[in-house]
C-alpha positions as CSV (number, residue, x, y, z in Angstrom):
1,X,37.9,21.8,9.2
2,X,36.0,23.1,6.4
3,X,32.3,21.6,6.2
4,X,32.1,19.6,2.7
5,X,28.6,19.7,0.8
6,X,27.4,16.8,-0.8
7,X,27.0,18.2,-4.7
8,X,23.5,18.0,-6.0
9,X,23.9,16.2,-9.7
10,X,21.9,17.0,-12.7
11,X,19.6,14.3,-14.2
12,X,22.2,13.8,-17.0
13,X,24.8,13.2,-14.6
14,X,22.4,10.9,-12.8
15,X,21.5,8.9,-16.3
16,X,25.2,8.3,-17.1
17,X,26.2,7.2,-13.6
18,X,23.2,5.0,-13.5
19,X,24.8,3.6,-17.2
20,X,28.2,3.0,-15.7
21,X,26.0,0.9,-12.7
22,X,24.5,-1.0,-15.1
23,X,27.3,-1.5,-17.2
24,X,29.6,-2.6,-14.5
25,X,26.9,-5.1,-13.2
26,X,26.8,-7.1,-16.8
27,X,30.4,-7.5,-16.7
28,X,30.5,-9.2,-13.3
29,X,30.7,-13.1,-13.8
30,X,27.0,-14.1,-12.6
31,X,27.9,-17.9,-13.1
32,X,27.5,-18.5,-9.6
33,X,24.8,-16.1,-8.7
34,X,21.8,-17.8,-7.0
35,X,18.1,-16.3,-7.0
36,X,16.7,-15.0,-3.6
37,X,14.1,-13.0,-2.1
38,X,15.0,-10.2,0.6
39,X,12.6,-10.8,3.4
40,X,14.1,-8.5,6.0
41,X,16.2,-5.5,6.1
42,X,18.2,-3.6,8.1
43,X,19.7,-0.6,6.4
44,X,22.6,-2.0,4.2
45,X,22.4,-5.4,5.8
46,X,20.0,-7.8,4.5
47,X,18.3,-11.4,5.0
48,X,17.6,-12.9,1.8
49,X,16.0,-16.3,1.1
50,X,17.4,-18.7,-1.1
51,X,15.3,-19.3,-4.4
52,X,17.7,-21.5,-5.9
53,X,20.8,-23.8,-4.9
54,X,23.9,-24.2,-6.9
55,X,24.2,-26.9,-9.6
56,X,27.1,-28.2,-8.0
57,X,27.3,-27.8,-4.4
58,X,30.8,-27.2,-2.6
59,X,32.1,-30.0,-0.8
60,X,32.5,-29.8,2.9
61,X,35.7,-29.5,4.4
62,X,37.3,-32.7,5.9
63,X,38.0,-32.5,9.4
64,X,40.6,-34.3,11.0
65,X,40.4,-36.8,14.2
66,X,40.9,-34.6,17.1
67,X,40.1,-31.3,15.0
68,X,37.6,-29.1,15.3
69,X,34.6,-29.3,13.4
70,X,35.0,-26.3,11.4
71,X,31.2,-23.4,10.7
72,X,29.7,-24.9,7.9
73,X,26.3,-23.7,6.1
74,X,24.7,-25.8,3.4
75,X,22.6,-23.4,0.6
76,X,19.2,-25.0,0.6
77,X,15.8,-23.4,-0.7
78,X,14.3,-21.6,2.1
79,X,17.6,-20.9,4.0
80,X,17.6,-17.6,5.6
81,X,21.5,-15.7,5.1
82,X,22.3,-12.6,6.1
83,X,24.0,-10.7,3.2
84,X,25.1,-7.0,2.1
85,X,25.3,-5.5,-1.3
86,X,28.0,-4.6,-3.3
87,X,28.6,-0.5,-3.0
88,X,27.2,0.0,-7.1
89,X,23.5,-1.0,-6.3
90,X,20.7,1.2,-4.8
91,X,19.2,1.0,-2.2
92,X,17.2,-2.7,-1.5
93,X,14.4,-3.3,0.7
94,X,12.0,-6.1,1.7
95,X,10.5,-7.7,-1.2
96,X,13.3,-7.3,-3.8
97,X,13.9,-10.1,-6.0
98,X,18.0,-10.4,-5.8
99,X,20.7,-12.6,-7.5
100,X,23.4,-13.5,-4.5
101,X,26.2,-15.7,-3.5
102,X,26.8,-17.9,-0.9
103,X,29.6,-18.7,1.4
104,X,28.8,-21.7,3.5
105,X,32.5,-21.2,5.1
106,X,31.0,-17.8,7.0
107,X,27.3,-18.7,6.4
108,X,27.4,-15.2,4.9
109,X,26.3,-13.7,1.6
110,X,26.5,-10.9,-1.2
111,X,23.7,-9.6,-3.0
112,X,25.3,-9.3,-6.5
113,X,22.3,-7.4,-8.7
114,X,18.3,-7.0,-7.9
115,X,15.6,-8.0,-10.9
116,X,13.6,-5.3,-11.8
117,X,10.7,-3.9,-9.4
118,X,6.9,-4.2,-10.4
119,X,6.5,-1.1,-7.8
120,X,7.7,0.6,-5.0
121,X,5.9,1.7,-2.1
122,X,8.6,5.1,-0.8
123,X,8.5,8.0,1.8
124,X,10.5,11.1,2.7
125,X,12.8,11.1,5.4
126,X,13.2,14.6,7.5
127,X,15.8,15.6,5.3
128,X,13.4,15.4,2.2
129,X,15.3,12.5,0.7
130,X,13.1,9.9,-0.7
131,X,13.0,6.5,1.0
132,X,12.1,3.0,-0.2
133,X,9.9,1.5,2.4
134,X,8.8,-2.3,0.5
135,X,9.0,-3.3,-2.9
136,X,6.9,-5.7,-5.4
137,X,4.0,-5.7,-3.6
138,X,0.9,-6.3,-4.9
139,X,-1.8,-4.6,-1.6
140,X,-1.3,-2.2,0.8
141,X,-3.1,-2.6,3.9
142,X,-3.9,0.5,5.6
143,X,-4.6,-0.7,9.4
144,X,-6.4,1.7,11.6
145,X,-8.6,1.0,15.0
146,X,-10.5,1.9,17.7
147,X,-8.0,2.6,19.6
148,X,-5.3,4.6,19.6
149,X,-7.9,6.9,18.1
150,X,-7.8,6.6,14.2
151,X,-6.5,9.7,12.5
152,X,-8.5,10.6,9.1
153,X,-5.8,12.9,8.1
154,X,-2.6,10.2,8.3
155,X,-5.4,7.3,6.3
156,X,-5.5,10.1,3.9
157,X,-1.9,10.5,4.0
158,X,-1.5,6.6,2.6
159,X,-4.1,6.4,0.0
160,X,-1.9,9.2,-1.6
161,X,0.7,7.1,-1.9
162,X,-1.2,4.2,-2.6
163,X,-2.2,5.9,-5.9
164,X,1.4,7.7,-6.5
165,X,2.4,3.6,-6.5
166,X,-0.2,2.8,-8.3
167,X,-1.2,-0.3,-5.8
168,X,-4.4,-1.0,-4.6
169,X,-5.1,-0.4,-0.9
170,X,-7.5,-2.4,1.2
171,X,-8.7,-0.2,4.8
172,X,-8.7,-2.5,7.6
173,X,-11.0,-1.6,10.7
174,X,-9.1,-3.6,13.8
175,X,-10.0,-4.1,17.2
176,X,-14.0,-4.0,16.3
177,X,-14.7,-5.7,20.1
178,X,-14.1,-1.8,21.6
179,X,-16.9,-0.9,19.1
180,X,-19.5,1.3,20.9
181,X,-23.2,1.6,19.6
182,X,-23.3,4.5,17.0
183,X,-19.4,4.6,17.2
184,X,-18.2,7.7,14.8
185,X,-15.9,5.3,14.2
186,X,-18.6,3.5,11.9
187,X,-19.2,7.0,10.3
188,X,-15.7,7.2,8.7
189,X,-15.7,3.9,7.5
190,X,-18.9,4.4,5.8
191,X,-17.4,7.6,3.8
192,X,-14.5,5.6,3.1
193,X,-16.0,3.3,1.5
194,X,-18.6,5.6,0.0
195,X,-15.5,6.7,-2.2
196,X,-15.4,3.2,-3.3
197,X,-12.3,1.9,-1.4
198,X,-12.3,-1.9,-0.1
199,X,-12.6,-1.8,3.7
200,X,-12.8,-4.9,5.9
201,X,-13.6,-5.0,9.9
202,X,-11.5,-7.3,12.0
203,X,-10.4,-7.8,15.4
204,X,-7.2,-10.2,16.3
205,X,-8.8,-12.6,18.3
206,X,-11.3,-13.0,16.4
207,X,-12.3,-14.8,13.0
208,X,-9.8,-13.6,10.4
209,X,-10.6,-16.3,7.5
210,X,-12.4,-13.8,5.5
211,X,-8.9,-11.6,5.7
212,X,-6.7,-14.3,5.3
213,X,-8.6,-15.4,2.0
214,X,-8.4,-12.0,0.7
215,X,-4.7,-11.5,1.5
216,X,-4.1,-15.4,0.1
217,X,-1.7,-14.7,-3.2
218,X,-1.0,-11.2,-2.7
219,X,2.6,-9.5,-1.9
220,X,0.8,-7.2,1.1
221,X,2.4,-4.5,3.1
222,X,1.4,-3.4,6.2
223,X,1.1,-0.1,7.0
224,X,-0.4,2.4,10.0
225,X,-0.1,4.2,13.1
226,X,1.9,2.5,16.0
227,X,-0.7,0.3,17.9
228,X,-3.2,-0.2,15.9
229,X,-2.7,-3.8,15.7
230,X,-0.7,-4.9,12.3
231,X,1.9,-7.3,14.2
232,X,-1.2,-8.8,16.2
233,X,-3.1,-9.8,13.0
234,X,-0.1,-10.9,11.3
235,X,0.7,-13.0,14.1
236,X,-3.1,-14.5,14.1
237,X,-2.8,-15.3,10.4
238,X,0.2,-16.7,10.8
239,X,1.0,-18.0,14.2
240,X,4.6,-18.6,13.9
241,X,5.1,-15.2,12.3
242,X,6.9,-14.8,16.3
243,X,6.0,-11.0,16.2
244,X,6.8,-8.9,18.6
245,X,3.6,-7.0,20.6
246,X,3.1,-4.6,23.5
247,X,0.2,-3.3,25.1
248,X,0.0,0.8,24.4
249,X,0.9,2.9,26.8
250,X,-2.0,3.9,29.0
251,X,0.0,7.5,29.6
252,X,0.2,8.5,25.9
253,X,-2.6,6.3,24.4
254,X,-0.2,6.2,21.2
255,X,1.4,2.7,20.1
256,X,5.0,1.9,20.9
257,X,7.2,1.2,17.9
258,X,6.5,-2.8,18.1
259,X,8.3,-3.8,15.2
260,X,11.7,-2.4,14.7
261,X,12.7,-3.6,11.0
262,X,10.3,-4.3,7.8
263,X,10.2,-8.2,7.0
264,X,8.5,-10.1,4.8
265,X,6.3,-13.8,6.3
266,X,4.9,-16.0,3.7
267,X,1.7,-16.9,3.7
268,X,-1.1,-19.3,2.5
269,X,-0.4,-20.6,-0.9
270,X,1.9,-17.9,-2.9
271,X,1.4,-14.7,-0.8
272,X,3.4,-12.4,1.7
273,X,2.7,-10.3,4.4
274,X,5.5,-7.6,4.5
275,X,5.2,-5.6,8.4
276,X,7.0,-2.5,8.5
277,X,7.9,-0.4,11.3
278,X,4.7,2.2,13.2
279,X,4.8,5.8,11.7
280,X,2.7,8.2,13.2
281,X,3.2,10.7,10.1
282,X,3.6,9.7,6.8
283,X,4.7,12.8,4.4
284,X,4.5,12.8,1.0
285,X,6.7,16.3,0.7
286,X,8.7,14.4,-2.6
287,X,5.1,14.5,-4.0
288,X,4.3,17.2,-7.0
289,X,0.6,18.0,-6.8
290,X,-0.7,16.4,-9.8
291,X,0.2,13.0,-7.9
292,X,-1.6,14.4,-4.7
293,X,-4.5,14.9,-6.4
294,X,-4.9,11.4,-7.4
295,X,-5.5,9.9,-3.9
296,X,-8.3,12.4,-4.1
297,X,-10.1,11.4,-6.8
298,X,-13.5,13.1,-5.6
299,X,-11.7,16.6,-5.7
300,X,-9.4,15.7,-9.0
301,X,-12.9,15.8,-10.7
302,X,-14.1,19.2,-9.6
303,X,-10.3,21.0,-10.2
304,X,-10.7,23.1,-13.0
305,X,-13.9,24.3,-12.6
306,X,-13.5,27.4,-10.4
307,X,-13.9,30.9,-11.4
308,X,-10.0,32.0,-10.6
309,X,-7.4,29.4,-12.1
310,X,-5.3,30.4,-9.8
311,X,-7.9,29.7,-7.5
312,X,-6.5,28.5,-4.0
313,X,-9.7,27.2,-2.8
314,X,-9.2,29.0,1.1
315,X,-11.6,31.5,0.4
316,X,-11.8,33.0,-3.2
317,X,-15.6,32.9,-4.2
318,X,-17.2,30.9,-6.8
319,X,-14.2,28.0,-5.4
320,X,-15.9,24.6,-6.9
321,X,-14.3,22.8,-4.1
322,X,-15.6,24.9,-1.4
323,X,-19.0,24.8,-2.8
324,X,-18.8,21.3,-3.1
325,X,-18.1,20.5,0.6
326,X,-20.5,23.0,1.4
327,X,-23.8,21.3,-0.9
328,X,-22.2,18.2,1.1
329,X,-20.6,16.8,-2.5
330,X,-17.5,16.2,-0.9
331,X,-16.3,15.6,2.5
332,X,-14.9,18.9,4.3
333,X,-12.3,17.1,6.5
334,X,-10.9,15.6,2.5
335,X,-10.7,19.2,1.4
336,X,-8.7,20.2,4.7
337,X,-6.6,17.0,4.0
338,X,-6.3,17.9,0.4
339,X,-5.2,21.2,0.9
340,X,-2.7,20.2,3.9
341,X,-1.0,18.3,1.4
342,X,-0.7,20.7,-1.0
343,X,0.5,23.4,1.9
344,X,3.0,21.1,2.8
345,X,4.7,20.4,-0.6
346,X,4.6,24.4,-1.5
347,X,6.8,24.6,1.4
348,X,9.2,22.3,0.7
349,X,9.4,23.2,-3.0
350,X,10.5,27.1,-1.4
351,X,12.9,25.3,1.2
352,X,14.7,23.3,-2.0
Protein backbone atom coordinates (compact mmCIF):
# COMPACT_ATOMS: atom_id res chain seq x y z
CA UNK A 1 0.00 0.00 0.00
CA UNK A 2 1.49 3.10 -1.17
CA UNK A 3 2.40 5.64 1.69
CA UNK A 4 0.11 8.92 0.92
CA UNK A 5 1.72 12.46 1.92
CA UNK A 6 -0.24 14.96 3.31
CA UNK A 7 0.28 18.08 0.55
CA UNK A 8 1.76 21.17 2.03
CA UNK A 9 -0.72 24.14 0.67
CA UNK A 10 0.36 27.53 -0.32
CA UNK A 11 -0.83 30.59 1.77
CA UNK A 12 -3.31 31.39 -1.12
CA UNK A 13 -4.64 28.10 -0.89
CA UNK A 14 -4.73 28.54 2.87
CA UNK A 15 -6.65 32.15 2.59
CA UNK A 16 -9.38 30.76 0.26
CA UNK A 17 -10.02 27.64 2.28
CA UNK A 18 -10.10 29.72 5.41
CA UNK A 19 -12.92 32.00 3.14
CA UNK A 20 -14.94 28.94 2.32
CA UNK A 21 -14.74 28.28 6.52
CA UNK A 22 -15.86 31.37 7.17
CA UNK A 23 -18.35 31.47 4.58
CA UNK A 24 -19.99 28.24 5.38
CA UNK A 25 -20.11 29.31 9.13
CA UNK A 26 -22.43 32.58 8.27
CA UNK A 27 -24.79 30.52 6.51
CA UNK A 28 -25.40 28.07 9.36
CA UNK A 29 -28.71 29.07 11.19
CA UNK A 30 -27.20 30.47 14.55
CA UNK A 31 -30.90 31.05 15.97
CA UNK A 32 -30.27 28.64 18.57
CA UNK A 33 -26.69 29.03 19.30
CA UNK A 34 -25.98 29.76 23.03
CA UNK A 35 -22.71 31.64 24.27
CA UNK A 36 -20.19 29.50 26.30
CA UNK A 37 -16.74 29.35 27.53
CA UNK A 38 -14.50 26.25 26.93
CA UNK A 39 -12.96 25.55 30.30
CA UNK A 40 -11.41 22.17 29.60
CA UNK A 41 -10.15 20.24 26.67
CA UNK A 42 -9.36 17.19 25.58
CA UNK A 43 -8.23 17.08 21.96
CA UNK A 44 -11.41 17.35 19.84
CA UNK A 45 -13.65 16.89 22.79
CA UNK A 46 -14.48 19.79 24.84
CA UNK A 47 -16.30 21.00 28.20
CA UNK A 48 -17.80 24.23 27.66
CA UNK A 49 -19.76 26.43 30.16
CA UNK A 50 -22.90 27.80 29.43
CA UNK A 51 -22.92 31.77 29.17
CA UNK A 52 -26.40 31.92 28.14
CA UNK A 53 -29.73 29.81 28.19
CA UNK A 54 -32.26 29.72 25.48
CA UNK A 55 -35.18 32.19 25.32
CA UNK A 56 -37.46 29.46 25.29
CA UNK A 57 -36.43 26.40 26.98
CA UNK A 58 -37.58 22.87 25.53
CA UNK A 59 -40.11 21.24 27.45
CA UNK A 60 -39.41 18.05 29.25
CA UNK A 61 -40.64 14.93 28.00
CA UNK A 62 -43.75 13.42 29.79
CA UNK A 63 -43.22 10.21 31.18
CA UNK A 64 -45.79 7.75 31.62
CA UNK A 65 -46.99 5.79 35.05
CA UNK A 66 -44.82 2.81 35.12
CA UNK A 67 -42.21 4.28 32.52
CA UNK A 68 -39.01 5.10 32.85
CA UNK A 69 -37.94 8.39 33.63
CA UNK A 70 -36.13 9.17 30.58
CA UNK A 71 -31.85 11.38 30.79
CA UNK A 72 -32.84 14.78 30.94
CA UNK A 73 -30.33 17.90 31.17
CA UNK A 74 -31.77 21.31 31.81
CA UNK A 75 -29.22 24.31 30.03
CA UNK A 76 -28.57 26.64 32.96
CA UNK A 77 -25.71 29.36 33.34
CA UNK A 78 -22.80 27.59 34.79
CA UNK A 79 -23.68 24.09 33.45
CA UNK A 80 -20.69 22.19 32.52
CA UNK A 81 -21.48 19.94 28.79
CA UNK A 82 -19.28 18.11 27.18
CA UNK A 83 -19.30 19.04 23.41
CA UNK A 84 -17.27 18.54 20.05
CA UNK A 85 -16.93 20.85 17.14
CA UNK A 86 -18.17 20.75 13.89
CA UNK A 87 -15.22 19.34 11.32
CA UNK A 88 -14.95 23.25 9.56
CA UNK A 89 -13.44 24.97 12.77
CA UNK A 90 -9.80 25.01 13.94
CA UNK A 91 -8.53 23.82 16.46
CA UNK A 92 -10.23 25.15 20.16
CA UNK A 93 -8.61 25.19 23.41
CA UNK A 94 -9.25 26.36 27.01
CA UNK A 95 -10.29 29.74 27.15
CA UNK A 96 -12.13 30.13 23.77
CA UNK A 97 -15.18 32.05 23.73
CA UNK A 98 -17.71 29.61 21.66
CA UNK A 99 -21.36 29.81 20.34
CA UNK A 100 -22.88 26.03 21.01
CA UNK A 101 -26.05 24.03 21.14
CA UNK A 102 -27.55 22.04 23.61
CA UNK A 103 -29.27 18.74 23.68
CA UNK A 104 -30.73 18.14 27.03
CA UNK A 105 -32.09 14.67 25.53
CA UNK A 106 -28.11 13.34 25.55
CA UNK A 107 -26.85 16.07 27.88
CA UNK A 108 -24.50 16.60 24.95
CA UNK A 109 -23.39 19.61 22.89
CA UNK A 110 -21.87 21.10 19.58
CA UNK A 111 -19.69 23.91 19.44
CA UNK A 112 -21.10 25.70 16.40
CA UNK A 113 -18.35 28.82 15.79
CA UNK A 114 -15.64 30.42 18.35
CA UNK A 115 -15.53 34.52 18.76
CA UNK A 116 -12.51 35.88 17.91
CA UNK A 117 -9.23 35.39 20.16
CA UNK A 118 -7.52 38.53 22.04
CA UNK A 119 -4.26 36.05 21.99
CA UNK A 120 -2.98 32.80 21.83
CA UNK A 121 -0.47 31.37 23.92
CA UNK A 122 0.98 28.10 21.13
CA UNK A 123 3.94 25.58 21.04
CA UNK A 124 5.49 23.06 18.55
CA UNK A 125 4.78 19.61 18.79
CA UNK A 126 7.80 17.10 17.73
CA UNK A 127 6.68 17.08 14.33
CA UNK A 128 7.23 20.97 14.15
CA UNK A 129 3.50 21.63 13.83
CA UNK A 130 2.33 24.51 15.76
CA UNK A 131 0.08 23.88 18.70
CA UNK A 132 -2.49 26.02 20.69
CA UNK A 133 -1.83 25.51 24.30
CA UNK A 134 -4.68 28.42 26.01
CA UNK A 135 -6.38 31.14 24.55
CA UNK A 136 -7.59 34.84 25.72
CA UNK A 137 -5.57 34.99 28.42
CA UNK A 138 -4.65 38.00 29.85
CA UNK A 139 -1.02 36.63 32.39
CA UNK A 140 1.17 33.94 32.08
CA UNK A 141 2.53 32.68 35.13
CA UNK A 142 5.81 31.15 34.82
CA UNK A 143 6.15 28.78 38.05
CA UNK A 144 9.50 27.59 39.00
CA UNK A 145 10.93 26.36 42.60
CA UNK A 146 13.37 25.12 44.75
CA UNK A 147 12.84 22.06 43.95
CA UNK A 148 12.97 20.13 41.27
CA UNK A 149 15.93 22.36 40.53
CA UNK A 150 14.77 25.46 38.47
CA UNK A 151 16.11 25.50 34.97
CA UNK A 152 17.20 29.10 33.70
CA UNK A 153 17.35 27.97 30.19
CA UNK A 154 13.37 26.41 30.01
CA UNK A 155 12.25 30.12 32.16
CA UNK A 156 13.97 31.66 29.25
CA UNK A 157 12.37 29.36 26.95
CA UNK A 158 8.64 30.96 28.20
CA UNK A 159 9.45 34.56 28.33
CA UNK A 160 10.02 34.10 24.50
CA UNK A 161 6.83 33.12 24.01
CA UNK A 162 5.43 35.35 26.38
CA UNK A 163 6.67 38.24 24.12
CA UNK A 164 5.85 36.32 20.62
CA UNK A 165 2.09 36.49 22.40
CA UNK A 166 2.45 39.60 23.35
CA UNK A 167 1.17 38.77 27.17
CA UNK A 168 2.69 39.82 30.07
CA UNK A 169 4.36 37.18 32.37
CA UNK A 170 4.56 37.34 36.05
CA UNK A 171 7.84 34.74 37.52
CA UNK A 172 6.61 32.93 40.42
CA UNK A 173 9.29 31.65 43.01
CA UNK A 174 7.31 28.51 44.82
CA UNK A 175 8.16 26.36 47.65
CA UNK A 176 10.28 29.43 49.42
CA UNK A 177 10.22 27.18 52.94
CA UNK A 178 13.30 24.82 51.22
CA UNK A 179 15.04 28.25 50.89
CA UNK A 180 18.63 27.92 52.21
CA UNK A 181 20.71 31.06 53.49
CA UNK A 182 22.45 32.63 50.32
CA UNK A 183 20.39 30.15 48.19
CA UNK A 184 21.62 30.74 44.31
CA UNK A 185 18.30 30.40 44.01
CA UNK A 186 17.87 34.11 45.29
CA UNK A 187 20.68 35.05 42.75
CA UNK A 188 18.52 34.30 39.60
CA UNK A 189 15.66 35.89 40.84
CA UNK A 190 17.41 38.95 41.54
CA UNK A 191 18.67 39.03 37.60
CA UNK A 192 15.28 38.32 36.71
CA UNK A 193 13.97 40.89 37.98
CA UNK A 194 16.95 43.13 37.36
CA UNK A 195 15.60 42.92 33.56
CA UNK A 196 12.48 44.36 34.89
CA UNK A 197 10.09 41.27 34.95
CA UNK A 198 7.43 40.99 37.89
CA UNK A 199 8.46 38.20 40.15
CA UNK A 200 6.60 37.17 43.30
CA UNK A 201 7.83 34.42 46.12
CA UNK A 202 5.36 32.02 47.37
CA UNK A 203 5.07 28.73 48.97
CA UNK A 204 1.50 26.62 48.97
CA UNK A 205 1.00 26.49 52.39
CA UNK A 206 1.61 29.47 53.05
CA UNK A 207 -0.04 33.11 52.74
CA UNK A 208 -0.99 33.54 49.07
CA UNK A 209 -3.36 36.76 49.50
CA UNK A 210 -0.76 38.90 47.93
CA UNK A 211 -1.00 36.29 44.75
CA UNK A 212 -4.43 35.88 44.81
CA UNK A 213 -5.02 39.79 44.63
CA UNK A 214 -2.70 40.06 41.78
CA UNK A 215 -4.21 37.13 39.83
CA UNK A 216 -7.91 38.62 40.88
CA UNK A 217 -9.42 39.79 37.18
CA UNK A 218 -6.97 38.31 35.11
CA UNK A 219 -7.46 35.30 32.47
CA UNK A 220 -3.94 33.49 33.89
CA UNK A 221 -2.27 30.46 32.56
CA UNK A 222 -0.15 28.38 34.24
CA UNK A 223 2.85 27.27 32.97
CA UNK A 224 6.32 25.34 34.16
CA UNK A 225 8.29 22.28 34.66
CA UNK A 226 6.44 19.25 36.15
CA UNK A 227 6.60 19.57 40.03
CA UNK A 228 7.18 22.79 40.61
CA UNK A 229 3.93 23.36 42.32
CA UNK A 230 1.17 25.06 39.82
CA UNK A 231 -1.76 22.51 40.76
CA UNK A 232 -0.75 22.95 44.56
CA UNK A 233 -1.15 26.85 44.43
CA UNK A 234 -4.12 26.59 42.30
CA UNK A 235 -5.62 24.32 44.65
CA UNK A 236 -4.73 26.80 47.79
CA UNK A 237 -6.30 29.73 45.92
CA UNK A 238 -9.03 27.90 45.19
CA UNK A 239 -9.79 25.06 47.41
CA UNK A 240 -12.36 23.37 45.47
CA UNK A 241 -10.23 23.65 42.31
CA UNK A 242 -10.05 19.33 43.29
CA UNK A 243 -6.61 19.23 41.57
CA UNK A 244 -4.83 16.51 41.26
CA UNK A 245 -1.04 16.40 43.16
CA UNK A 246 1.76 13.96 43.79
CA UNK A 247 4.81 14.11 45.65
CA UNK A 248 7.99 13.97 42.97
CA UNK A 249 9.71 11.14 42.67
CA UNK A 250 12.61 10.89 44.96
CA UNK A 251 14.46 8.60 42.13
CA UNK A 252 14.40 11.17 39.37
CA UNK A 253 13.81 14.43 41.39
CA UNK A 254 11.70 15.55 38.27
CA UNK A 255 7.76 16.19 38.67
CA UNK A 256 5.30 13.61 37.39
CA UNK A 257 2.79 14.87 34.85
CA UNK A 258 0.08 15.92 37.65
CA UNK A 259 -2.38 17.33 35.49
CA UNK A 260 -3.26 15.43 32.40
CA UNK A 261 -5.64 18.00 30.46
CA UNK A 262 -5.52 22.08 30.40
CA UNK A 263 -8.76 23.58 32.30
CA UNK A 264 -9.76 26.65 33.17
CA UNK A 265 -11.14 27.42 37.42
CA UNK A 266 -12.73 30.76 37.98
CA UNK A 267 -11.62 32.71 40.38
CA UNK A 268 -12.19 35.79 42.70
CA UNK A 269 -14.42 38.32 41.14
CA UNK A 270 -13.99 38.06 37.12
CA UNK A 271 -10.63 36.09 36.72
CA UNK A 272 -9.39 32.51 35.68
CA UNK A 273 -6.81 30.37 36.39
CA UNK A 274 -6.19 28.16 33.27
CA UNK A 275 -3.58 24.85 34.50
CA UNK A 276 -2.10 23.08 31.74
CA UNK A 277 -0.34 19.96 31.62
CA UNK A 278 3.97 19.84 33.03
CA UNK A 279 6.48 20.28 30.09
CA UNK A 280 9.94 19.83 30.84
CA UNK A 281 10.91 21.48 27.32
CA UNK A 282 9.18 24.18 25.79
CA UNK A 283 10.51 24.74 21.93
CA UNK A 284 9.82 27.60 20.15
CA UNK A 285 11.34 25.87 16.71
CA UNK A 286 7.99 27.66 14.70
CA UNK A 287 9.78 30.82 15.99
CA UNK A 288 11.77 33.17 13.19
CA UNK A 289 14.48 35.02 15.05
CA UNK A 290 13.29 38.48 15.02
CA UNK A 291 10.50 37.03 17.47
CA UNK A 292 13.35 35.38 19.58
CA UNK A 293 14.95 38.28 20.05
CA UNK A 294 12.19 39.96 21.75
CA UNK A 295 12.15 37.83 24.96
CA UNK A 296 15.63 39.11 25.02
CA UNK A 297 15.24 42.54 25.11
CA UNK A 298 18.76 43.16 26.81
CA UNK A 299 20.56 41.57 23.68
CA UNK A 300 17.82 43.03 21.02
CA UNK A 301 19.51 46.39 22.01
CA UNK A 302 23.11 45.54 21.43
CA UNK A 303 22.28 43.45 17.71
CA UNK A 304 23.53 45.47 15.21
CA UNK A 305 26.44 46.80 16.62
CA UNK A 306 29.11 44.21 15.87
CA UNK A 307 31.95 44.56 13.54
CA UNK A 308 30.82 41.56 11.04
CA UNK A 309 26.92 41.71 10.15
CA UNK A 310 27.03 38.44 9.65
CA UNK A 311 28.40 38.29 12.92
CA UNK A 312 27.44 34.94 14.72
CA UNK A 313 28.47 36.09 18.06
CA UNK A 314 30.53 32.32 18.96
CA UNK A 315 33.71 33.81 18.51
CA UNK A 316 34.21 36.46 15.77
CA UNK A 317 36.08 39.55 17.51
CA UNK A 318 34.77 42.83 18.12
CA UNK A 319 31.16 40.61 18.77
CA UNK A 320 29.02 43.40 20.89
CA UNK A 321 27.29 40.64 22.61
CA UNK A 322 30.34 38.78 23.68
CA UNK A 323 31.85 41.90 24.98
CA UNK A 324 28.88 42.66 26.62
CA UNK A 325 28.64 39.51 28.87
CA UNK A 326 32.15 39.86 29.27
CA UNK A 327 32.21 43.87 30.89
CA UNK A 328 29.21 41.94 32.83
CA UNK A 329 26.46 44.14 30.61
CA UNK A 330 24.56 41.23 30.04
CA UNK A 331 24.16 37.93 31.67
CA UNK A 332 26.37 35.01 29.93
CA UNK A 333 23.98 32.18 30.70
CA UNK A 334 21.08 34.83 28.46
CA UNK A 335 23.62 34.83 25.70
CA UNK A 336 24.03 30.92 25.76
CA UNK A 337 20.13 30.84 25.93
CA UNK A 338 19.87 33.39 23.24
CA UNK A 339 22.02 31.66 20.98
CA UNK A 340 20.50 28.08 21.77
CA UNK A 341 17.44 29.38 20.41
CA UNK A 342 18.65 30.65 17.58
CA UNK A 343 20.73 27.17 16.96
CA UNK A 344 17.71 25.44 17.31
CA UNK A 345 15.47 27.24 14.77
CA UNK A 346 18.48 27.36 12.04
CA UNK A 347 18.02 23.69 12.21
CA UNK A 348 14.75 23.26 11.73
CA UNK A 349 14.55 25.87 9.02
CA UNK A 350 17.41 23.27 7.06
CA UNK A 351 15.10 20.16 8.19
CA UNK A 352 11.87 22.05 6.42
Amino acid sequence: MALIRKRRLTEQQQRRIQKQQKTRQEEIDTSNDLEGLVVQHYGRQLEVEALSVPVEHPPQPVTQPGEPEPFWKPVELGSIWRCHTRTNLELLVTGDRVKWQADPNTGLGIITAIHPRSSLLTRPDRYHKVKPVAANISLIVVVFAVLPEPAPMLIDRYLVACADAEIPALLVLNKTDLLSQNDPILQLVSEYEALGYEVMQTQSKGDLSALAKRLDGETVAFVGQSGVGKSSLINAIVPDASQKTNIISENSALGQHTTTSTRLIRFGTSGALIDSPGIREFGLWHLDADKVQRGFPEIENLLGHCQFRNCTHTHEKHCALREAAKNGEILPRRLESYLRLQDEIAEAQQKN
